[in-house]
C-alpha positions as CSV (number, residue, x, y, z in Angstrom):
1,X,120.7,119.1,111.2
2,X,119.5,121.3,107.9
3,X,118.8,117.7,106.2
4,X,116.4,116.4,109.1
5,X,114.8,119.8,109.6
6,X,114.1,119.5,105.7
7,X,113.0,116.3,106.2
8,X,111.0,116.8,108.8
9,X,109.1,119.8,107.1
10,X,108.3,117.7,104.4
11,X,106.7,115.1,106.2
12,X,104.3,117.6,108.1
13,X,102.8,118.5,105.3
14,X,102.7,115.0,103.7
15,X,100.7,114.7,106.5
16,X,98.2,117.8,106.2
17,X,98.1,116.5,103.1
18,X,96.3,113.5,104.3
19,X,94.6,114.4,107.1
20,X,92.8,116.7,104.9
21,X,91.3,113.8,103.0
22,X,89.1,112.5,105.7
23,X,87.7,116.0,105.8
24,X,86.6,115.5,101.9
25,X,83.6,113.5,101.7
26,X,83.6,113.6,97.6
27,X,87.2,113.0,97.5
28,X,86.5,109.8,99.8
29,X,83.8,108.6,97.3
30,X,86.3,108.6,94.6
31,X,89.0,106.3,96.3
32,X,86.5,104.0,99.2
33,X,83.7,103.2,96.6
34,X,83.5,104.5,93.1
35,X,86.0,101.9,92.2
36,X,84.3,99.1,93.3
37,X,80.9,99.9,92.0
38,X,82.5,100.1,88.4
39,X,83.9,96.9,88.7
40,X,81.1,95.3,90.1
41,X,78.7,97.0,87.0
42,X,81.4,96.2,84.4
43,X,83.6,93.4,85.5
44,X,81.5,90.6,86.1
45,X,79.1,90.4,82.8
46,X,80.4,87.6,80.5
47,X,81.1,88.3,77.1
48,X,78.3,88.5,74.4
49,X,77.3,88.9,71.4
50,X,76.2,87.7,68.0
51,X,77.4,86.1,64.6
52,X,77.0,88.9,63.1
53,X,79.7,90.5,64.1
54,X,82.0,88.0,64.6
55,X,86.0,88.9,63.8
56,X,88.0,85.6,63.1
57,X,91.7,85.6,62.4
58,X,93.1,82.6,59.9
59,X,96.4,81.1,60.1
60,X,97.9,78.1,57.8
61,X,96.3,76.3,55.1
62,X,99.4,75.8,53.0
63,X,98.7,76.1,49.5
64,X,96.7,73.1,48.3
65,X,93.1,73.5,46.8
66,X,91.5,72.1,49.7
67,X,92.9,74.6,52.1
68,X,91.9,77.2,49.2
69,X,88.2,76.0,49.4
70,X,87.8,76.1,53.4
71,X,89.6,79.8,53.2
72,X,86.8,80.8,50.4
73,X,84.4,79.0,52.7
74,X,85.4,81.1,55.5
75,X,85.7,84.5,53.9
76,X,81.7,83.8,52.2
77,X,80.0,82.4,55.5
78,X,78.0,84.8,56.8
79,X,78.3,86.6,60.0
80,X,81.9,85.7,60.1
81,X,84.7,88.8,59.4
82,X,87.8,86.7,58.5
83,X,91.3,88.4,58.6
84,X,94.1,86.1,57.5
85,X,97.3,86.0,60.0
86,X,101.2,85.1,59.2
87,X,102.4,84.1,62.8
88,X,100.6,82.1,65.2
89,X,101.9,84.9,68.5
90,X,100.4,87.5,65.9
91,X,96.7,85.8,66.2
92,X,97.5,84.1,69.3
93,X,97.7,88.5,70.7
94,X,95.3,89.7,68.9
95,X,92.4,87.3,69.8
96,X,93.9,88.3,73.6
97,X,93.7,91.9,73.2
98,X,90.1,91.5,71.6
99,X,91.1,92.6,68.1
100,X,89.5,89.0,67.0
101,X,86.6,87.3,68.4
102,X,88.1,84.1,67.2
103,X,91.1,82.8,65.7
104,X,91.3,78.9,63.6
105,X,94.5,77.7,63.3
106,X,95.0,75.7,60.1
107,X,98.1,72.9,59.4
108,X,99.9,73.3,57.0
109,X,100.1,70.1,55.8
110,X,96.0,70.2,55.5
111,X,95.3,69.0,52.0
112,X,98.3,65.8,52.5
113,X,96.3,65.1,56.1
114,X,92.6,65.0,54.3
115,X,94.3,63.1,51.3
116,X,95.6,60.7,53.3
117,X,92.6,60.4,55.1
118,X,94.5,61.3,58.9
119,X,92.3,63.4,60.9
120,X,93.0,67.3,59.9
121,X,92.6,68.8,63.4
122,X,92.0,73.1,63.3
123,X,92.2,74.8,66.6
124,X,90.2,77.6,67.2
125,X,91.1,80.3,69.9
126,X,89.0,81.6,72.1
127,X,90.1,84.7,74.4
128,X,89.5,84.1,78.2
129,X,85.9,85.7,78.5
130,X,84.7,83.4,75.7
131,X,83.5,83.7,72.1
132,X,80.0,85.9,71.1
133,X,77.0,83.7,71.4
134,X,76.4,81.8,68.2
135,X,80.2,82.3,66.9
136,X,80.7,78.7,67.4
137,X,77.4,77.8,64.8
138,X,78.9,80.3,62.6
139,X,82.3,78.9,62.2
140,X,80.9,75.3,62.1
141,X,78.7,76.0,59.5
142,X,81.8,77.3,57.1
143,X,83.1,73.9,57.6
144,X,80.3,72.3,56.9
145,X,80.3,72.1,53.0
146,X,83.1,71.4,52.7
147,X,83.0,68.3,55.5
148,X,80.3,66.7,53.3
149,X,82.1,66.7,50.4
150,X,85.6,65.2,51.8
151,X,83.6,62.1,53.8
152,X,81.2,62.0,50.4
153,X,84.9,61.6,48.7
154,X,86.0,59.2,51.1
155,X,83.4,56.4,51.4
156,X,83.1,56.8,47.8
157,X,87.2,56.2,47.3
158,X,86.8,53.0,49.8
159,X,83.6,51.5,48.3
160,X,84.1,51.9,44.8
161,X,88.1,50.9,44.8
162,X,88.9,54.6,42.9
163,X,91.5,57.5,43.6
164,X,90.6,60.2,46.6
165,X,91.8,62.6,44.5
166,X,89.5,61.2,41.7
167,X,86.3,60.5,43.8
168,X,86.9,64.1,45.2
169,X,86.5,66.2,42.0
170,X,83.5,64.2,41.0
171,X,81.1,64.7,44.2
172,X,79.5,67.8,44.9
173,X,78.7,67.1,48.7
174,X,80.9,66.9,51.7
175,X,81.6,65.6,55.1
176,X,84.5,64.7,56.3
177,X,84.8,62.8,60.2
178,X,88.5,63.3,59.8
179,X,88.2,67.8,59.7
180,X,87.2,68.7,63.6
181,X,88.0,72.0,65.3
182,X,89.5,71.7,68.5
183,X,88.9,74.8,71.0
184,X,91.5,76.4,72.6
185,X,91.5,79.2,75.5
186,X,94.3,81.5,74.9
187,X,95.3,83.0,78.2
188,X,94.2,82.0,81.8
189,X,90.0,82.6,82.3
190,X,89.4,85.1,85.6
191,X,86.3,85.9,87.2
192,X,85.8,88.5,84.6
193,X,86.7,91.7,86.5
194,X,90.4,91.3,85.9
195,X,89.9,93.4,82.9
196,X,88.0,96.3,84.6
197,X,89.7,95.9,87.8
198,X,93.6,96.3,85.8
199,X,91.6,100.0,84.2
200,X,90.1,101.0,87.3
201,X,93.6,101.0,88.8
202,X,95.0,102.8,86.1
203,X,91.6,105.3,85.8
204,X,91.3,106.3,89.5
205,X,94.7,106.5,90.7
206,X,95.1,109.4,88.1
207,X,91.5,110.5,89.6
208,X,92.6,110.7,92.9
209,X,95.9,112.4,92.1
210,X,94.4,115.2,90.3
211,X,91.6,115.5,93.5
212,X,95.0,116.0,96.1
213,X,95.7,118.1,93.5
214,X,93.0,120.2,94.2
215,X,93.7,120.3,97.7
216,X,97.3,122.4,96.8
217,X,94.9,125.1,95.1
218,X,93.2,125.6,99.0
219,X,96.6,126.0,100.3
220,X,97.9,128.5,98.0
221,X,94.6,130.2,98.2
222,X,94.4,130.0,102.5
223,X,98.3,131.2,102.6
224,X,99.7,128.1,104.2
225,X,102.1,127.3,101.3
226,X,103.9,131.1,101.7
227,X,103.7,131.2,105.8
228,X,105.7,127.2,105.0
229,X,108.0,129.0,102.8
230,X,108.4,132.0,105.6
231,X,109.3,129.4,108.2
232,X,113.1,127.9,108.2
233,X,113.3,125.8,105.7
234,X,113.9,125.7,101.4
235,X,111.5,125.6,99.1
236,X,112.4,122.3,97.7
237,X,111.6,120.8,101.1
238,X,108.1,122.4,100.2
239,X,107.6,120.9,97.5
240,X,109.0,117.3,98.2
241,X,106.4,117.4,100.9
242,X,103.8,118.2,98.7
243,X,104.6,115.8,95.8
244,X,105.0,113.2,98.7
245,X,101.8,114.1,100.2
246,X,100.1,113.3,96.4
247,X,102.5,110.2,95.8
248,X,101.4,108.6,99.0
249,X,97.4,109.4,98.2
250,X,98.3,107.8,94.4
251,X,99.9,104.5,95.8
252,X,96.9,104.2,98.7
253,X,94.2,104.3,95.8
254,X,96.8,101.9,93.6
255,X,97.0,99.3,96.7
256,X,92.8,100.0,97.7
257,X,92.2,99.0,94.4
258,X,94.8,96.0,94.3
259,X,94.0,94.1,97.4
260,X,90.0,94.9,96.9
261,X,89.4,93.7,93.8
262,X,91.4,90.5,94.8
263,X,89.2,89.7,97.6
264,X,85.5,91.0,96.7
265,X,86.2,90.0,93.1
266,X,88.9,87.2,92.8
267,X,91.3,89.4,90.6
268,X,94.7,87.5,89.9
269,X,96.8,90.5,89.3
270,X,99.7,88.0,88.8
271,X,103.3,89.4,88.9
272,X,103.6,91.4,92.2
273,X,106.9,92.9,91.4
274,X,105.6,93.8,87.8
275,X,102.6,95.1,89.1
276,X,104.0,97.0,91.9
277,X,106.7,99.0,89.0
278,X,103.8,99.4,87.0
279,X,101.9,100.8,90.0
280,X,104.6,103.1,91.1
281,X,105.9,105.0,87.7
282,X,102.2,106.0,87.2
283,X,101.7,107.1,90.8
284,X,104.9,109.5,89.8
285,X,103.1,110.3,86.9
286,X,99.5,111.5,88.8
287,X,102.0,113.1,91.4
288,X,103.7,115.1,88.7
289,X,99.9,116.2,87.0
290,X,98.5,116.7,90.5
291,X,101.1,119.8,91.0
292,X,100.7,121.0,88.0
293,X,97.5,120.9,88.7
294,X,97.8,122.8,91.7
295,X,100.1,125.3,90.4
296,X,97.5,126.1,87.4
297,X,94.2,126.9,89.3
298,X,93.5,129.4,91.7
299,X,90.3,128.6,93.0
300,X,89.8,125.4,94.6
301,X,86.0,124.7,93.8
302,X,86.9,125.4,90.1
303,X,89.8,123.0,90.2
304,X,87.3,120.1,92.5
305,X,84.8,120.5,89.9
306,X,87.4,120.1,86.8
307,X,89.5,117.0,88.3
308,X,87.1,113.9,88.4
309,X,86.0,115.1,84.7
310,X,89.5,115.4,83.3
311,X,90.6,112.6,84.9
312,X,88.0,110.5,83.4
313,X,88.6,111.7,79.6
314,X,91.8,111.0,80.0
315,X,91.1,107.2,81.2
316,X,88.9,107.2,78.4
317,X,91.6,108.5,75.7
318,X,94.0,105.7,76.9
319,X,92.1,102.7,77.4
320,X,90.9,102.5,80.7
321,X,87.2,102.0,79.9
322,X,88.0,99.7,76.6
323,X,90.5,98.4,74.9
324,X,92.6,100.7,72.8
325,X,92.4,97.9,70.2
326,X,88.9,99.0,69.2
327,X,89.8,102.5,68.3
328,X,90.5,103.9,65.0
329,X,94.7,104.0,64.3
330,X,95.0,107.5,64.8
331,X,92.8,107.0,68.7
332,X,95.4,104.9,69.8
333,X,98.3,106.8,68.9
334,X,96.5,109.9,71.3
335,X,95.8,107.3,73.8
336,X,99.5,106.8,74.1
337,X,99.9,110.6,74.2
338,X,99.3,110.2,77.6
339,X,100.9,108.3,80.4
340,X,97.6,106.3,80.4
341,X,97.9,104.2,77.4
342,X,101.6,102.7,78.3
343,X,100.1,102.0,81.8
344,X,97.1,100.5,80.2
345,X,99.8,98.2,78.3
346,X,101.7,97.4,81.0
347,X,99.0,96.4,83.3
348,X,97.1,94.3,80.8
349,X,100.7,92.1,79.6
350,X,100.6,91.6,83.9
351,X,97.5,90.8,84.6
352,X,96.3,89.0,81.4
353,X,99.7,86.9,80.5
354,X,101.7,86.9,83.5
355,X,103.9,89.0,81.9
356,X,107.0,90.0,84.6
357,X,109.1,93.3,84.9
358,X,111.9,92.0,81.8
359,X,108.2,92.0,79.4
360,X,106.7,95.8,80.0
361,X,110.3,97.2,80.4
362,X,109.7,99.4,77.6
363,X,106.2,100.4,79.2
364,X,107.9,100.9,82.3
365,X,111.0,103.4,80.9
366,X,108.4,105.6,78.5
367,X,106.3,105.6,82.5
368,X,109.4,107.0,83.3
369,X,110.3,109.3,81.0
370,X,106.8,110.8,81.7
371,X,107.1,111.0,85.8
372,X,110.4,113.0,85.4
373,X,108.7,114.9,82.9
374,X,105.7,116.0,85.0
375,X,107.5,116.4,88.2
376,X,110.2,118.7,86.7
377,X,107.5,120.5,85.2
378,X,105.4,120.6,87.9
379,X,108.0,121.5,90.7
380,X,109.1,124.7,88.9
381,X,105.6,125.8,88.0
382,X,104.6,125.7,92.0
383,X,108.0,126.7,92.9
384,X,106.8,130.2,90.8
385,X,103.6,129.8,92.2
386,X,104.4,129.8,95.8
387,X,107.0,132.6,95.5
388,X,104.7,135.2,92.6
């Protein structure tokens, strides 16, 4: 009988929790429309840019002169920023996560394939949303020199009856049929708003939960929290009716956001059951900050007009509104500070590489680790709030 009266209690004011929504117009604007407006802004616009700042990552070569000479021609072309690579999941990531505009992907065997005059094919990676206008002409032209001098090399070899080797060293121009670049999309193409849709999740649920959170500061303020408490039933039952009241507000803006973007903007957000994990740690996460937040303030119009403000610095610190790739080192260690940066992660790996619930595990237990953390927090700063 205690348990459903306790359950009971809690659901009433899940409830008032809610109903009070429709009674705040700003609060609506956050979770109906400012999320779609963003995407629409940010999400569609293709990717552009300029040679002159283009970021390509090499891998292979092997060690033969030739190879030598295309990496020198790479590293001097202008416009092009070229970072040498190890392993091929190494460049295929980081042209993914935007750290390269580019990647070329060189055989090993290059200088035996040209010598032996069997086409020398270099892939170059492109991330979904394309390479930066003119990147293409500035790669090509790094290859050109030294494609003059290999076909130069090789009609002179076949006419005159002399070594490749030989014929090689003693021409000066180059152009080779047998060097092409082959492009290569790494990761599925969207319609563009994937990205911003997958940090407008992680932005505005965190938004919204520190807005409910608001809310707690009117009840604390109006009495209702302390006449609850008078009334039969625990103060835990209290509280799990507010933290469920801001749980169920976190998930509604998750699954707005979710099924929206899918159908005004053709976002694939891939793995459901990833995405749904993801989803639901952070949600903990907001619901944890959003009672601290409530327990903190004790005016309401002070803590309406600090939420949408905080909320957006901290999407900013982890990534929401770019890539955490772009930021100095020590940026990206504060943007994973915060519960932001792992969901950031963990949303990206889903929605950008199909990743499933075994490949952000570790994003998943550190989302975790920061939900208990808040709500234990959280419940024993309101629980001394509600009873001061």
């Amino acid at each position: 009988m205690r348990r459903t009266r306790r359950i009971a209690v809690a659901l009433a004011i899940t409830g008032v929790s809610l109903r009070r929504l429709g009674r705040d117009r700003l609060g609506l604007f956050f979770i109906l429309v400012l999320p779609f407006l963003i995407i629409l802004l940010f999400g569609g616009g293709a990717r552009s840019g300029t040679a002159a700042d283009v970021a390509v990552g090499v891998l292979g070569g092997g060690d033969g002169p030739l190879a030598a000479e295309l990496a020198a021609a790479l590293e001097a072309a202008e416009g092009l920023d070229v970072t040498s690579f190890g392993e091929l999941g190494e460049l295929e990531e980081s042209v993914r996560r935007g750290r390269q505009d580019a990647g070329l992907v060189i055989p090993a065997s290059f200088d035996e394939l040209v010598a032996s005059g069997e086409p020398a094919e270099v892939e170059l990676l492109a991330a979904p949303a394309g390479l930066p206008e003119g990147s293409q002409g500035a790669i090509g032209a790094a290859f050109a020199d030294l494609d003059a001098r290999l076909t130069t090399a090789q009609v002179a070899a076949e006419t005159i009856g002399i070594d490749f080797a030989e014929a090689l060293a003693s021409t000066q121009e180059l152009d080779v049929p047998g060097v092409s670049v082959e492009a290569v999309t790494v990761g599925e193409a969207d319609t563009g708003a994937g990205p911003s849709a997958a940090g407008n999740l992680v932005l505005f649920i965190f938004i919204t939960s520190l807005v409910g959170g608001s809310w707690l500061v009117e009840s604390r303020r109006l009495g209702v929290s302390r006449r609850m408490l008078a009334a039969p039933t625990t103060a835990g039952a209290v509280l799990a009716g507010e933290a469920l009241g801001r749980f169920t507000l976190a998930i509604g803006q998750g699954l707005l956001v979710i099924f929206g973007a899918a159908w005004l903007f053709g976002v694939d957000w891939r793995d459901p059951l990833a995405l749904a994990a993801v989803v639901g740690l952070f949600s903990l996460c907001g619901t944890g900050a959003a009672m601290l937040f409530g327990a903190t303030f004790n005016r309401p119009e002070q803590a309406g007009a600090v939420a949408p403000p905080l909320g957006i610095a901290l999407g900013m610190l982890g990534g929401c509104l770019w890539p955490l790739e772009i930021v100095p080192p020590f940026m990206r260690v504060v943007g994973h500070a915060i519960p932001h940066g792992w969901a950031m992660d963990a949303v990206t790996a889903v929605v950008a590489e199909g990743a499933g619930l075994a490949d952000v595990a570790t994003e998943l237990a550190v989302l975790a680790g920061f939900a208990a953390a808040l709500l234990t927090v959280a419940a024993w700063q309101l629980r001394r709030a509600l009873t001061r």
